[in-house]
N, C-alpha and C positions, 0 to 999 in steps of 0.2 A: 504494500500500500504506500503509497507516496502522494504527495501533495507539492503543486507547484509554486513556490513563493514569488515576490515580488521581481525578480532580479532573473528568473529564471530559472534557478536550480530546485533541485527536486530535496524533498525533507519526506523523507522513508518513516514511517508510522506504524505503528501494531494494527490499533485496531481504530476504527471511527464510529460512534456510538451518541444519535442527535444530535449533530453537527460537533461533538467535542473528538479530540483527536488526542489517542490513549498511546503512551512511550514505556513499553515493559523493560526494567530493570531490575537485574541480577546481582546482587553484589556476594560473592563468594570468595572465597579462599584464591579459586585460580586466577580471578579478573580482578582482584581487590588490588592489587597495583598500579598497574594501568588505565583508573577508571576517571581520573581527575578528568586526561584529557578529554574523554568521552561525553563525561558530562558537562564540561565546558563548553562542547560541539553543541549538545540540548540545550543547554541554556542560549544560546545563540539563535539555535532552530526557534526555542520558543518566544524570543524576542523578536523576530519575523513574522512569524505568525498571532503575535499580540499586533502588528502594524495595520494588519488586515481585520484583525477583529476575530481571530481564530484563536480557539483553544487549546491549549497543549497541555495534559495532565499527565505527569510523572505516576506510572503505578509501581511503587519500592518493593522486593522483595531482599530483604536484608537479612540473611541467613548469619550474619556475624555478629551484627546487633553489639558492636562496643563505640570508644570517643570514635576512633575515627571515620565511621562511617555515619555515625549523629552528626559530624560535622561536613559531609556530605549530603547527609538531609536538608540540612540549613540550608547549605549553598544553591541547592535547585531549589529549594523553598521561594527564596525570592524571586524568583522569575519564574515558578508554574505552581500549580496546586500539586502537593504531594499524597496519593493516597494508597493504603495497602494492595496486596493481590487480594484478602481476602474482601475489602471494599469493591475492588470492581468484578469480581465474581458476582456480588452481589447487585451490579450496576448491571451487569451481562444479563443475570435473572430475571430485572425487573424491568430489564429492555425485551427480552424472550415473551413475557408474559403480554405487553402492550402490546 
């Protein structure tokens, strides 16, 4: 799934759910180093996509759950809405049903 921003490039997406546009994140043991950059890239994408009036929700799956990945929460906090996997499972559900 991708979505074409202002500029022309494409911003790759999980899933789209009533016009909101859902970013699945992993953070584990094996990708827990190299994810600053990654999320720095989201954060970007969702600053783009606020220009157009578009939503970008971070869905966190934090299998590590210590400082430094709370301090990665924070950091995409300010630029999208951060919510669990088990929140948008429940988002999924209550979009299945409508």
């Amino acid at each position: 799934n991708a979505i074409q921003e202002q500029y022309g490039n494409n911003i790759n997406f999980d899933y789209k759910i009533n016009d909101k546009y859902y970013k699945l994140i992993f953070l584990t043991e094996d990708n827990y180093n190299g994810y600053v950059a990654i999320l720095k890239m989201w954060i970007a994408n969702s600053i783009m996509l606020k220009k157009e009036n578009k939503e970008l929700i971070f869905v966190l799956d934090d299998n590590l759950n210590n400082e430094k990945t709370e301090t990665y929460k924070k950091m995409i906090s300010d630029y999208g809405k951060v919510i669990s996997i088990q929140d948008f499972v429940n988002i999924k559900i209550e979009n299945i049903k409508n």
